[in-house]
C-alpha positions in Angstrom: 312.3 124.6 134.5 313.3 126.6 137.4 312.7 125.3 140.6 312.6 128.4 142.9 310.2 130.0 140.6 307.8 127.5 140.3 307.5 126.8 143.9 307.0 130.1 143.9 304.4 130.2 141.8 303.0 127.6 144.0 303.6 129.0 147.5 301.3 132.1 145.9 298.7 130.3 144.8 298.4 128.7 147.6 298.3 131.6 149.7 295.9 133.1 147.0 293.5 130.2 147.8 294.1 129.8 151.3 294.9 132.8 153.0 290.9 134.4 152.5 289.8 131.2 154.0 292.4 132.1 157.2 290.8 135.8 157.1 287.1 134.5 157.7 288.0 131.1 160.0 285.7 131.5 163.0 288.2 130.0 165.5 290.7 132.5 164.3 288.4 135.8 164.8 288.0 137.8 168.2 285.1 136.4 170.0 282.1 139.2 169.8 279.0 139.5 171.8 279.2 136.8 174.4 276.9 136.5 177.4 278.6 136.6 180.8 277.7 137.0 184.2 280.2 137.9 187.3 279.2 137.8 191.0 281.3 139.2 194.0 281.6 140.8 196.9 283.5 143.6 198.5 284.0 146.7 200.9 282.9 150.5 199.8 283.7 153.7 202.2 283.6 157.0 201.0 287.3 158.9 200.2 288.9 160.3 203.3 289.6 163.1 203.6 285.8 163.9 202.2 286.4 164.5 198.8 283.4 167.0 197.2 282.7 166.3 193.3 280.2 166.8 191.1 277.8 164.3 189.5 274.9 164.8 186.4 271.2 164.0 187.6 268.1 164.0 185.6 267.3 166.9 187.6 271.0 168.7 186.6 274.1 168.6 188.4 274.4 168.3 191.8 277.3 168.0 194.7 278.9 164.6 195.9 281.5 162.8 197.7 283.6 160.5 196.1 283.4 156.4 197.1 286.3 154.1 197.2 285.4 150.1 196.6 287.2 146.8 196.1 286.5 143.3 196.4 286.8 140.1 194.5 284.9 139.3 191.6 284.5 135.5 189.5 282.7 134.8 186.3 283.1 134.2 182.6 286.3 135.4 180.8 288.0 136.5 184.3 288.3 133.8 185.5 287.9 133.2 189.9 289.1 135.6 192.6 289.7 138.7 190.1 290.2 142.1 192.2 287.7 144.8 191.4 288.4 148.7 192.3 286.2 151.3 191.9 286.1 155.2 192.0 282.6 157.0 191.8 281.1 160.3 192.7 277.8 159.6 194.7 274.7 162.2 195.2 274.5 163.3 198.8 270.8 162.6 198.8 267.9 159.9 197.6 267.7 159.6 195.4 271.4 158.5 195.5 272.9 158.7 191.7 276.8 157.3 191.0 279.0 157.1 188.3 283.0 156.5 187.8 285.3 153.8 186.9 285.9 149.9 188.1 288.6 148.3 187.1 288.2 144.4 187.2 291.6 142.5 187.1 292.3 138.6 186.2 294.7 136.8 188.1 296.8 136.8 185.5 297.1 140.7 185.6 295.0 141.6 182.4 292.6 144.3 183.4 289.2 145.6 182.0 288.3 149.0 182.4 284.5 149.4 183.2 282.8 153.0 183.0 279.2 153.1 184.6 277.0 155.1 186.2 273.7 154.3 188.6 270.7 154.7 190.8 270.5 153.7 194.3 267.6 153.9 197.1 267.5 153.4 200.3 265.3 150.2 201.5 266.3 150.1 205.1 268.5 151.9 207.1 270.8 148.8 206.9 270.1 148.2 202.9 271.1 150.5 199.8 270.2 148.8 196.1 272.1 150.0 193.0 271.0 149.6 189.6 274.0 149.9 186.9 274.6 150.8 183.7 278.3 149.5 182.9 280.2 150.4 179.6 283.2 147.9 178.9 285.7 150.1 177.8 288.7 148.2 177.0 291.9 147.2 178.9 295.1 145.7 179.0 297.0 142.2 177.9 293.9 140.3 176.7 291.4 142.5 177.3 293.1 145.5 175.5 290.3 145.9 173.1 287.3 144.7 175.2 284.1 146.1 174.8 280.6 145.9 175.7 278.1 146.3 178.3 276.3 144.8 181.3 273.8 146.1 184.0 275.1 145.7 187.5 272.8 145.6 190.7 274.2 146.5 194.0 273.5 146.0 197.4 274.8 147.8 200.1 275.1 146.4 203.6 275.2 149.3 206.8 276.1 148.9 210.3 275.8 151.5 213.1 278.1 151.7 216.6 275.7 152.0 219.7 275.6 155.9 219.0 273.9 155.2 215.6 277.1 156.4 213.7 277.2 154.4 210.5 280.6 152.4 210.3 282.4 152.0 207.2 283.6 150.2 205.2 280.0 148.9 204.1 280.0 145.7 202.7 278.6 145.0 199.3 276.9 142.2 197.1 277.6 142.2 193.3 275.7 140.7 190.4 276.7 141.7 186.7 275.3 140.2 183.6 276.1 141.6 180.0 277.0 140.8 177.0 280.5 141.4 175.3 283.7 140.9 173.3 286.8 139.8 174.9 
């Protein structure tokens, strides 16, 4: 009997019986669908020089400026003090409407790429709330083929010099919660 072939043989059916079991192991497969929730904080000004754009409304598309943010951002599967940057065109009037792109990065440098877009109303003259709808559209390192969603709520905090000029940057309150598969 040769020994190469029948171990062999026996390397394959082993494989042949084990390897589906590796396919379907549950601690082996991309997590899917998994709640999370990320809180932060951070500064938003709008783009100088004013930057015009152009932003889609119920009402049709109307003109904007573009909005600059970042901040720090913790929760589940990014860990504490991640960096958050975000691009979005805002509506010039209430009410305001937003969407653009945040990038959220882990300290570790793996990034995920966010697209979302919003509505926002004035409460005070020293409070604007956002209501977002976020898209998780993938990333880099780990994240590199995240996906999912999450609805984002925003508030904007205003302060005005002694002329009643508003001063930027604004400061802001973040609170996401979603679900998703990183």
């Amino acid at each position: 009997m040769d020994f190469a072939k029948s171990a062999s043989a026996g390397l394959l059916a082993v494989v042949a019986c084990v390897g589906p079991a590796l396919l379907v192991c549950s601690a082996c497969k991309k997590a899917s669908d998994e709640p999370f929730h990320w809180v932060g904080t951070g500064q938003v000004q709008l783009k100088m020089p004013m930057s015009p754009c152009s932003i889609t409304t119920p009402d049709g598309a109307v003109q904007g400026e573009i909005v600059v943010g970042s901040g720090t951002i913790s929760g589940q599967h990014i860990g504490q003090d991640a960096t958050l940057i975000s691009s979005e065109c805002a509506s010039k009037t209430s009410p305001y409407f937003s969407g653009g792109l945040m990038t959220i990065t882990a300290q570790n440098g793996d990034a995920i790429h966010i697209n979302y877009h919003g509505k926002c109303g004035q409460e005070s003259p020293a409070l604007l709330t956002c209501q977002e709808v976020d898209e998780i559209a993938g990333g880099t390192g780990r994240f590199a083929d995240a996906s999912g969603s999450a609805t984002g709520a925003l508030k904007a905090h205003f302060t005005y010099d002694s002329a009643g000029n508003l001063i930027m940057p604004w400061s802001v309150d973040l609170d996401y919660t979603g679900t998703g598969s990183f």
